[in-house]
PDB file as gemmi writes it, atoms N, CA and C in Angstrom:
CRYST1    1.000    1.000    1.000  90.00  90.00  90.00 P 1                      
ATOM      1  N   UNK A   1     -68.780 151.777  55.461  1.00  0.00           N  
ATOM      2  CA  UNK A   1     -67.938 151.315  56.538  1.00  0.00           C  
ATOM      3  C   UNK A   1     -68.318 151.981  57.858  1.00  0.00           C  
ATOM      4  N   UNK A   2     -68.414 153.021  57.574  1.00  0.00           N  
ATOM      5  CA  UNK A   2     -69.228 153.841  58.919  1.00  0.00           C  
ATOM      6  C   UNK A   2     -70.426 153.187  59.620  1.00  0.00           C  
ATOM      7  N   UNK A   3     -71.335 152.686  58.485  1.00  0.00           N  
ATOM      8  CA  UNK A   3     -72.242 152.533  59.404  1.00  0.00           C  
ATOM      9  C   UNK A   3     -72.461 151.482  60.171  1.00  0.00           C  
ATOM     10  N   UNK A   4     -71.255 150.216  59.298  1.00  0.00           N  
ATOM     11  CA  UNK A   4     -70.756 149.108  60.186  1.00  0.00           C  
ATOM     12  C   UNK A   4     -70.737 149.310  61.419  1.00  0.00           C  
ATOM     13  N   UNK A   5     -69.759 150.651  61.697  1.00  0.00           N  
ATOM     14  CA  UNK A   5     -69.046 150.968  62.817  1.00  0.00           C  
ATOM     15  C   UNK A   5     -69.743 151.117  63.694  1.00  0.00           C  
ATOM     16  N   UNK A   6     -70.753 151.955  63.291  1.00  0.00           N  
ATOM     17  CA  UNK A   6     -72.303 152.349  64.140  1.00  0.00           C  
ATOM     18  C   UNK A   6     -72.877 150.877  64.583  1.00  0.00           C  
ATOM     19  N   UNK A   7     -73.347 150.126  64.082  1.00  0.00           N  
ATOM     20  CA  UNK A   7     -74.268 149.233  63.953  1.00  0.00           C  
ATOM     21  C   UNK A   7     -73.497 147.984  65.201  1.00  0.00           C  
ATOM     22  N   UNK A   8     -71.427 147.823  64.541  1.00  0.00           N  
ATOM     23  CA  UNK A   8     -71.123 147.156  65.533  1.00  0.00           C  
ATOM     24  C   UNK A   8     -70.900 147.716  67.563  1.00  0.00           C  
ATOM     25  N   UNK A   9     -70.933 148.883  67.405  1.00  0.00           N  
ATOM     26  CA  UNK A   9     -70.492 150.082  68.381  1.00  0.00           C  
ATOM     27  C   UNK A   9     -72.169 149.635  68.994  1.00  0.00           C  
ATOM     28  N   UNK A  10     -73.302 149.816  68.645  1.00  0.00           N  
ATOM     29  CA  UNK A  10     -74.592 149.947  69.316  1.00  0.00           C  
ATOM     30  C   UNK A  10     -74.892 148.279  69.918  1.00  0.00           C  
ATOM     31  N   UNK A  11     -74.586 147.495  69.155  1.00  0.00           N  
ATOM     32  CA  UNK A  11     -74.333 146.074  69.805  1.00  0.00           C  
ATOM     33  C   UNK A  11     -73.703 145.745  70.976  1.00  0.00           C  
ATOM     34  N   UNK A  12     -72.540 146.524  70.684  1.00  0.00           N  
ATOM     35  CA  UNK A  12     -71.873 146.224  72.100  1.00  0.00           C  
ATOM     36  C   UNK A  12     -71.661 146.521  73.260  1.00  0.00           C  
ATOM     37  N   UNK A  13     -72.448 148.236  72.840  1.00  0.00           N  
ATOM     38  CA  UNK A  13     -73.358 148.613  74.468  1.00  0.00           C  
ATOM     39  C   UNK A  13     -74.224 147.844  74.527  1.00  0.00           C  
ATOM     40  N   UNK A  14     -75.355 147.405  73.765  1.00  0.00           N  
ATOM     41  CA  UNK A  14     -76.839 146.486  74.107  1.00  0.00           C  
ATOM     42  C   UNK A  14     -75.939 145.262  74.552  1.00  0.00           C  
ATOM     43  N   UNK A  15     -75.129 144.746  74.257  1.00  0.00           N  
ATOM     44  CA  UNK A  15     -74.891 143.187  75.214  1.00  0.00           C  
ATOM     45  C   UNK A  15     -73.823 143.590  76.415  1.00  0.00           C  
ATOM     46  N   UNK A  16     -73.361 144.679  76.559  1.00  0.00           N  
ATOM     47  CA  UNK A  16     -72.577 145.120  77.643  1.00  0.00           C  
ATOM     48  C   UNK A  16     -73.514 145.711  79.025  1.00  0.00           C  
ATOM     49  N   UNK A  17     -74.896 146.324  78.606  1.00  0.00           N  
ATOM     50  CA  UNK A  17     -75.751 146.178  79.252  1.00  0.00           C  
ATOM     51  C   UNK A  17     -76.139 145.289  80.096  1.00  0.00           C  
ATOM     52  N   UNK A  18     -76.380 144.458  79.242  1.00  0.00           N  
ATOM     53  CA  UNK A  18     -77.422 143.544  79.358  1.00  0.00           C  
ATOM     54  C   UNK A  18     -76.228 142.688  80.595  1.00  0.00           C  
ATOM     55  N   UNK A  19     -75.122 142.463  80.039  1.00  0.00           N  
ATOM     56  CA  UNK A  19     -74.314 141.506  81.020  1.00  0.00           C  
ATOM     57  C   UNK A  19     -74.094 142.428  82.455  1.00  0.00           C  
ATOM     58  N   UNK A  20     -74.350 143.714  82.702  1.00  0.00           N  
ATOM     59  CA  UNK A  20     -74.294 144.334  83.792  1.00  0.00           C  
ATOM     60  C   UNK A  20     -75.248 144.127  84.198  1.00  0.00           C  
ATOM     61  N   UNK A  21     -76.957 144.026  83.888  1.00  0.00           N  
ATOM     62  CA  UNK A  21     -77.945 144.093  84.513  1.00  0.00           C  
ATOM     63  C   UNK A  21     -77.651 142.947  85.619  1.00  0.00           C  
ATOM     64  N   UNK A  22     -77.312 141.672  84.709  1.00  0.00           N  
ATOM     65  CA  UNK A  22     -77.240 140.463  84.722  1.00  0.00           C  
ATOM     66  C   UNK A  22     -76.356 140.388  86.309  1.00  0.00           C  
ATOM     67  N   UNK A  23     -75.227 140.724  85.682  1.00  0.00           N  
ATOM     68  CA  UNK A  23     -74.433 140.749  87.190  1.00  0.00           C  
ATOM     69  C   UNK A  23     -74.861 141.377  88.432  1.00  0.00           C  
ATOM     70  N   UNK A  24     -75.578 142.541  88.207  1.00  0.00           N  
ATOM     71  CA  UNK A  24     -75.556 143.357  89.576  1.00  0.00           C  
ATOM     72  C   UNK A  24     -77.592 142.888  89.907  1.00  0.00           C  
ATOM     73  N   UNK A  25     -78.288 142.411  89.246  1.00  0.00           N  
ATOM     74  CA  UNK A  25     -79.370 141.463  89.436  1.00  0.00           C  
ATOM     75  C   UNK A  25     -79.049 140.669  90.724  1.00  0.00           C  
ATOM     76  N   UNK A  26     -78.498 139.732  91.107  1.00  0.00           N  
ATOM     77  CA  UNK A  26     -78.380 138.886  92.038  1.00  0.00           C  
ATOM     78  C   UNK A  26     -78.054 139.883  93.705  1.00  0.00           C  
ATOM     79  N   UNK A  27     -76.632 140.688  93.195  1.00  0.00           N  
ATOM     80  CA  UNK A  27     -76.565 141.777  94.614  1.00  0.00           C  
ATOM     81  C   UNK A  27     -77.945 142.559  95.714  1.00  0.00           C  
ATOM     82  N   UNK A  28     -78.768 142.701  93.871  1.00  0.00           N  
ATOM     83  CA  UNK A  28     -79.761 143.745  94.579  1.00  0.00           C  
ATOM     84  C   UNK A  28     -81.040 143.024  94.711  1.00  0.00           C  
ATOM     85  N   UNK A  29     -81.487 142.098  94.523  1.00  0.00           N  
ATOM     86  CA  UNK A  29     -82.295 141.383  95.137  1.00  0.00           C  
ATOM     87  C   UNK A  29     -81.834 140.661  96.615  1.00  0.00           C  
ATOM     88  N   UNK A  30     -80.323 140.369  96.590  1.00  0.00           N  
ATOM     89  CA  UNK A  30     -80.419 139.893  97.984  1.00  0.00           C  
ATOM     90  C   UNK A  30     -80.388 141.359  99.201  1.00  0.00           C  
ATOM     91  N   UNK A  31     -79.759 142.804  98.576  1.00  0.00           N  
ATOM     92  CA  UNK A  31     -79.635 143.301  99.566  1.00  0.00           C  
ATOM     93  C   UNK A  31     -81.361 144.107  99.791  1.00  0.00           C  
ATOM     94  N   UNK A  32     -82.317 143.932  99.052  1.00  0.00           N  
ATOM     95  CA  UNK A  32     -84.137 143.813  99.081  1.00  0.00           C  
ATOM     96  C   UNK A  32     -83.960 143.484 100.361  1.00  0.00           C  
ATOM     97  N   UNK A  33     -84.127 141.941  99.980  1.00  0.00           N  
ATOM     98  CA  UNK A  33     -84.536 140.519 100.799  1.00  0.00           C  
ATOM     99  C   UNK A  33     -83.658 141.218 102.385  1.00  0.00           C  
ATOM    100  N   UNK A  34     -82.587 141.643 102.790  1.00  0.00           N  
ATOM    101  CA  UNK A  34     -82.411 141.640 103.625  1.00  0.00           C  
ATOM    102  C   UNK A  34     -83.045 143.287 103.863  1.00  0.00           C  
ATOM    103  N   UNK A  35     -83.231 143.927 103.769  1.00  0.00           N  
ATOM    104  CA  UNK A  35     -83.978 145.066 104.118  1.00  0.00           C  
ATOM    105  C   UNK A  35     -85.419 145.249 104.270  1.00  0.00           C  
ATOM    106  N   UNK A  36     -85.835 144.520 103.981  1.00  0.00           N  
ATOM    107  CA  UNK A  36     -87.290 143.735 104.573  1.00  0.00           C  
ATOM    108  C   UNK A  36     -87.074 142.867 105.538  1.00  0.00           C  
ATOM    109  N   UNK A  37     -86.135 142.235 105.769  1.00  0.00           N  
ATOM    110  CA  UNK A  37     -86.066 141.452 107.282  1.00  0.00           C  
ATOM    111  C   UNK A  37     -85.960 142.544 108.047  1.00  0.00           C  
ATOM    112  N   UNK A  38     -84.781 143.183 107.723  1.00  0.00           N  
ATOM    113  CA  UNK A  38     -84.501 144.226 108.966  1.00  0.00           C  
ATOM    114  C   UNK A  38     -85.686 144.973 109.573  1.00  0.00           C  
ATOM    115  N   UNK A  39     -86.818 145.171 108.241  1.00  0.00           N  
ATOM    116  CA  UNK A  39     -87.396 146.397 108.611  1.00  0.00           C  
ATOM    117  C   UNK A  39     -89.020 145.578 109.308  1.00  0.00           C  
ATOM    118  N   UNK A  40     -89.131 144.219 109.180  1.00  0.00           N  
ATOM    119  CA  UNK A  40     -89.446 143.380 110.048  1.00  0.00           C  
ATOM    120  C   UNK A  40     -89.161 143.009 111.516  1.00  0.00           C  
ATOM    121  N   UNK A  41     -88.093 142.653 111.775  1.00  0.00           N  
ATOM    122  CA  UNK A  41     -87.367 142.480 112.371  1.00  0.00           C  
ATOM    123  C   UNK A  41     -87.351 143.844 114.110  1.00  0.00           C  
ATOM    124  N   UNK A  42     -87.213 145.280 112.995  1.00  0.00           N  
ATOM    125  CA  UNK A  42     -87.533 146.462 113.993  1.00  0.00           C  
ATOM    126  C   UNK A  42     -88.583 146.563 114.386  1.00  0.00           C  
ATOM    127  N   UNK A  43     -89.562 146.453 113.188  1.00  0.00           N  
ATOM    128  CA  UNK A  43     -91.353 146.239 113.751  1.00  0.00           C  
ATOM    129  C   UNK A  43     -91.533 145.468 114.954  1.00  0.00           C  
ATOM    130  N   UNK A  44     -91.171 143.898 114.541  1.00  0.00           N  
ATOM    131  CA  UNK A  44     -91.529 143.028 115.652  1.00  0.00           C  
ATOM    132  C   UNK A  44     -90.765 143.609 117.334  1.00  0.00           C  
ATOM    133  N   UNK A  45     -89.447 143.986 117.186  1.00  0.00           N  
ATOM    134  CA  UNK A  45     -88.783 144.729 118.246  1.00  0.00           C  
ATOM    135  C   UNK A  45     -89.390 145.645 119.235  1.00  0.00           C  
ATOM    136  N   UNK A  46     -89.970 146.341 118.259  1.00  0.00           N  
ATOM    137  CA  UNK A  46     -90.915 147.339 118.868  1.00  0.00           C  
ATOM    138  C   UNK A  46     -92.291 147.086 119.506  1.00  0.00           C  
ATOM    139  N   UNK A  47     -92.669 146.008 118.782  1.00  0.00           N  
ATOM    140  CA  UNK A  47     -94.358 145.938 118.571  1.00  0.00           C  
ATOM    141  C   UNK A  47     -94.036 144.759 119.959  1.00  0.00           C  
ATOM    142  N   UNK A  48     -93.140 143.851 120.440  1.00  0.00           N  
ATOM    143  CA  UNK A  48     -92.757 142.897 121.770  1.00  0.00           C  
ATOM    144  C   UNK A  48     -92.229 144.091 122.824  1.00  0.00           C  
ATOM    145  N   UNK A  49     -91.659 145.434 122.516  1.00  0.00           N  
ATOM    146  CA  UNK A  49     -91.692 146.350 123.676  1.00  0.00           C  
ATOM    147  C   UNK A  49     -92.754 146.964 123.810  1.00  0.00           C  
ATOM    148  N   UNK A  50     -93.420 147.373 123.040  1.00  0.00           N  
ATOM    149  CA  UNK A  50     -95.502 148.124 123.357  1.00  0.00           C  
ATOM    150  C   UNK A  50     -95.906 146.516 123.980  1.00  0.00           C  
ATOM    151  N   UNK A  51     -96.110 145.246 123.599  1.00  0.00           N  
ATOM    152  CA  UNK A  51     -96.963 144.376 124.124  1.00  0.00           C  
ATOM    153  C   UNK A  51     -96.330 143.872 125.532  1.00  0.00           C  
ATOM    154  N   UNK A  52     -95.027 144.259 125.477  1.00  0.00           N  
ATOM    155  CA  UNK A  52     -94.078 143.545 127.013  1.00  0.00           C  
ATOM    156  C   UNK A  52     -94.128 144.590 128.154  1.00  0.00           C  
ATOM    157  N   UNK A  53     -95.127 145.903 127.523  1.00  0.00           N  
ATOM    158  CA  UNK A  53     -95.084 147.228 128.457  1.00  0.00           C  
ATOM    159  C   UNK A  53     -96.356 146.486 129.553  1.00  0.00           C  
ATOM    160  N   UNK A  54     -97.306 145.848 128.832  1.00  0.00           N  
ATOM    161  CA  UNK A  54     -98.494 145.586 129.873  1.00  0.00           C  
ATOM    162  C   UNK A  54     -98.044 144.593 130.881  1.00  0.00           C  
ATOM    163  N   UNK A  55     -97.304 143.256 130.423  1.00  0.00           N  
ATOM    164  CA  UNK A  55     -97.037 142.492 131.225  1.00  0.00           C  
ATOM    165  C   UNK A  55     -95.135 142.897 132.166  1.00  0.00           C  
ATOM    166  N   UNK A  56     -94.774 143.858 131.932  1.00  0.00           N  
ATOM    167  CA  UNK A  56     -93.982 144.848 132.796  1.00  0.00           C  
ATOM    168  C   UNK A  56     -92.860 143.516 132.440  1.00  0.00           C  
ATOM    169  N   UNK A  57     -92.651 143.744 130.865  1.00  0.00           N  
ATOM    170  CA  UNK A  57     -91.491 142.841 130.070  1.00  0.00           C  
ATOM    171  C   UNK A  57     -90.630 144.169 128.859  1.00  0.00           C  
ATOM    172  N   UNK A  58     -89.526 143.923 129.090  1.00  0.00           N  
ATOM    173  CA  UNK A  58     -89.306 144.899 127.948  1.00  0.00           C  
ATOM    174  C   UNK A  58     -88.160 144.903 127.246  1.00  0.00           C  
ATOM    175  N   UNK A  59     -87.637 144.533 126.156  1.00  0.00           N  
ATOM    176  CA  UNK A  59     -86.084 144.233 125.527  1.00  0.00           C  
ATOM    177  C   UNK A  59     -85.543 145.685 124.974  1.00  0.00           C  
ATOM    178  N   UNK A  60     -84.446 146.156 126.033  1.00  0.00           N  
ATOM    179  CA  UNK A  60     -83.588 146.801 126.214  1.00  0.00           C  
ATOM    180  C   UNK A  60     -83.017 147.618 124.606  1.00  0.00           C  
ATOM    181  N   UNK A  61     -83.090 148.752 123.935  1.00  0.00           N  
ATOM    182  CA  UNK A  61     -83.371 149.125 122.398  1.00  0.00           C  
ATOM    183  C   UNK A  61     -81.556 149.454 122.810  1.00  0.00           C  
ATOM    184  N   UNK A  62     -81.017 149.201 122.195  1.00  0.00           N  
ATOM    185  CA  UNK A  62     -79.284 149.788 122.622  1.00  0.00           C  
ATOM    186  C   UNK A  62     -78.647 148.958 121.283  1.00  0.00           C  
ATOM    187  N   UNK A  63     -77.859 149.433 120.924  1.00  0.00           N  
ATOM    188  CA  UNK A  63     -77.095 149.115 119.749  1.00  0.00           C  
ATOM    189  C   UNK A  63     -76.896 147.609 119.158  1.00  0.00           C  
ATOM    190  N   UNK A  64     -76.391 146.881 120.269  1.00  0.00           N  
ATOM    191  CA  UNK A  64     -76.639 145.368 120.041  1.00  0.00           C  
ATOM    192  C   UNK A  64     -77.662 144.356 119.626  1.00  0.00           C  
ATOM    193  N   UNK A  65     -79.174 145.282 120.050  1.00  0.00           N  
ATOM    194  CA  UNK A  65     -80.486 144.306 120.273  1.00  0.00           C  
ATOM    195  C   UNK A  65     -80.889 145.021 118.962  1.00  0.00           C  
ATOM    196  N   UNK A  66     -80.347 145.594 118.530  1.00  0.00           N  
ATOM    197  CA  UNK A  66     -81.246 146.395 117.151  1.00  0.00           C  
ATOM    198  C   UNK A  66     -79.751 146.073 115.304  1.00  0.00           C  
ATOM    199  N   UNK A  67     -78.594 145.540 116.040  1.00  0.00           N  
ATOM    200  CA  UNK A  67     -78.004 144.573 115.476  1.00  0.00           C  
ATOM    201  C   UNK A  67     -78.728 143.361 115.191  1.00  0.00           C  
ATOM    202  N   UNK A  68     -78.757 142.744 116.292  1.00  0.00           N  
ATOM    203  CA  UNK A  68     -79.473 141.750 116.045  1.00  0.00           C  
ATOM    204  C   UNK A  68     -80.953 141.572 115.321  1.00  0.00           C  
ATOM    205  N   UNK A  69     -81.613 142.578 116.011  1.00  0.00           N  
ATOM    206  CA  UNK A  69     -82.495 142.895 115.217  1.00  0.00           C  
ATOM    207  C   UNK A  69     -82.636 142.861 114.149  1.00  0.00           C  
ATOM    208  N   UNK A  70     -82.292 143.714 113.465  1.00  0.00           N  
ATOM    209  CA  UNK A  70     -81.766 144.110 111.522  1.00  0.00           C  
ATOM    210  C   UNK A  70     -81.592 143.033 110.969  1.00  0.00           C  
ATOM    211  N   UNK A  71     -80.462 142.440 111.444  1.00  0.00           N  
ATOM    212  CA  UNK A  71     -79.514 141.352 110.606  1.00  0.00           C  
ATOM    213  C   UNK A  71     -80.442 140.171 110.997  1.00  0.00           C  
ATOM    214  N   UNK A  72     -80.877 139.796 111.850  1.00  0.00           N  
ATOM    215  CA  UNK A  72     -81.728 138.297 111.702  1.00  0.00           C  
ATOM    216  C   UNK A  72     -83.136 137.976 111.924  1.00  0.00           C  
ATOM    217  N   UNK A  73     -83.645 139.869 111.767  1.00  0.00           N  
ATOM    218  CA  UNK A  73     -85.301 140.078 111.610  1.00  0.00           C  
ATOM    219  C   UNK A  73     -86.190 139.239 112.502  1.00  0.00           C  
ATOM    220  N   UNK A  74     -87.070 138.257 112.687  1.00  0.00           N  
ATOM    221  CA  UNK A  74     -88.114 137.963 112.856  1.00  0.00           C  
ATOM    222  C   UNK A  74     -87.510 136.713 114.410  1.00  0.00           C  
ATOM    223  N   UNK A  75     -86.682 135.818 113.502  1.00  0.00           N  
ATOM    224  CA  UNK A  75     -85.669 134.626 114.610  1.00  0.00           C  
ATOM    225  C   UNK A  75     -84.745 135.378 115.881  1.00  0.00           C  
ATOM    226  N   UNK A  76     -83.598 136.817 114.693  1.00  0.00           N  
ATOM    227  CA  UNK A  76     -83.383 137.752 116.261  1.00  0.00           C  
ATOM    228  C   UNK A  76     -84.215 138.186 117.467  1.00  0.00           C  
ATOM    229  N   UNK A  77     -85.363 138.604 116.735  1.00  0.00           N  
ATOM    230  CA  UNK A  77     -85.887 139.373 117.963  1.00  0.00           C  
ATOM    231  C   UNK A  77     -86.724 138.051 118.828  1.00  0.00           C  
ATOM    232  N   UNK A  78     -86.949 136.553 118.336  1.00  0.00           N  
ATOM    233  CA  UNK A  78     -87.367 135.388 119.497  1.00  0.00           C  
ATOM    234  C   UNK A  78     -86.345 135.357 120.133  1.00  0.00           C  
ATOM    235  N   UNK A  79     -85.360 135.310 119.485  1.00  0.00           N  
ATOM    236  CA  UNK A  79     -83.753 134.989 120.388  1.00  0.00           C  
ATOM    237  C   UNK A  79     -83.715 135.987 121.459  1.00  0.00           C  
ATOM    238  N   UNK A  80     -83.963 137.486 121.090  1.00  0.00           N  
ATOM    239  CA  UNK A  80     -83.720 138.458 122.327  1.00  0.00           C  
ATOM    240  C   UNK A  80     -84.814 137.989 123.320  1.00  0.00           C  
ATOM    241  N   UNK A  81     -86.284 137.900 123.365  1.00  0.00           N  
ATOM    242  CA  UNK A  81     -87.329 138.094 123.635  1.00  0.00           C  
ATOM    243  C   UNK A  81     -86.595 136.668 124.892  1.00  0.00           C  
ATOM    244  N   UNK A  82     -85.867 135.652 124.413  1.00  0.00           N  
ATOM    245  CA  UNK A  82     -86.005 133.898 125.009  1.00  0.00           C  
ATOM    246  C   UNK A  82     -84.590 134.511 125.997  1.00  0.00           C  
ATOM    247  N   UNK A  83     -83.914 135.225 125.358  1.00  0.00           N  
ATOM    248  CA  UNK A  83     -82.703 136.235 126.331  1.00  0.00           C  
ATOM    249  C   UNK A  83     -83.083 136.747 127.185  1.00  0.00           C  
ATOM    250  N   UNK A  84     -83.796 137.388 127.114  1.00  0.00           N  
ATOM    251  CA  UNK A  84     -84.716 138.346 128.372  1.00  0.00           C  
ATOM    252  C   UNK A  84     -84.928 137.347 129.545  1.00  0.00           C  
ATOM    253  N   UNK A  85     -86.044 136.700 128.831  1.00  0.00           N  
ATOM    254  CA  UNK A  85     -87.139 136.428 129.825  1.00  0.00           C  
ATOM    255  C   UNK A  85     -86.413 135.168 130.325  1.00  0.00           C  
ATOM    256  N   UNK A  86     -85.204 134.344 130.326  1.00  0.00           N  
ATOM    257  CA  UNK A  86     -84.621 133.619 131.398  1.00  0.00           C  
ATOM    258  C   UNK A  86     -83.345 133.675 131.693  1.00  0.00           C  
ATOM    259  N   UNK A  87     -82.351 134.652 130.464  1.00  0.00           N  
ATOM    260  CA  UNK A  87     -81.039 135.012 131.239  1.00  0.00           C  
ATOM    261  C   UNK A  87     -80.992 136.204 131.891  1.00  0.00           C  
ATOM    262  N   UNK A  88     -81.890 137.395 131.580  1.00  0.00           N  
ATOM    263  CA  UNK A  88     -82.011 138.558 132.151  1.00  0.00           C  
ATOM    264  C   UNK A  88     -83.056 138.976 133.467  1.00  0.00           C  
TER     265      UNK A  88                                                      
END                                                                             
């Protein structure tokens, strides 16, 4: 009877596992996916203030533009760059 106990007890961590991997699988691939935008996103930020230094262009690094930055990576920083250069 014991070793029932064993045998049913080790089952039900292995599928209690398995249904956690399962669940927290989807969270951590999307919060990846967004931490590679972001860290895109700062590159390009940076790499349009070194190239906007020659043509005496430059998007302003302050809390908001590096929001934007992060959160919508590659499309934020055209959006700042199209901000600049005809509302600013």
């Amino acid at each position: 009877m014991e070793m029932l106990y064993t045998v049913l007890l080790i089952a039900a961590v292995l599928v209690a596992a398995y249904v956690l991997i399962k669940i927290l699988a989807a969270p951590i691939k999307k919060i990846f996916k967004l931490l590679i935008n972001a860290v895109c996103g700062f590159a390009l930020l940076f790499l349009a203030n070194f190239v906007g230094g020659f043509f005496d262009f430059s998007i302003p690094v302050n809390l908001l533009t590096c929001i934007i930055a992060g959160a919508f990576g590659i499309p934020g920083v055209i959006f700042l760059v199209v901000v600049v250069m005809f509302f600013l």
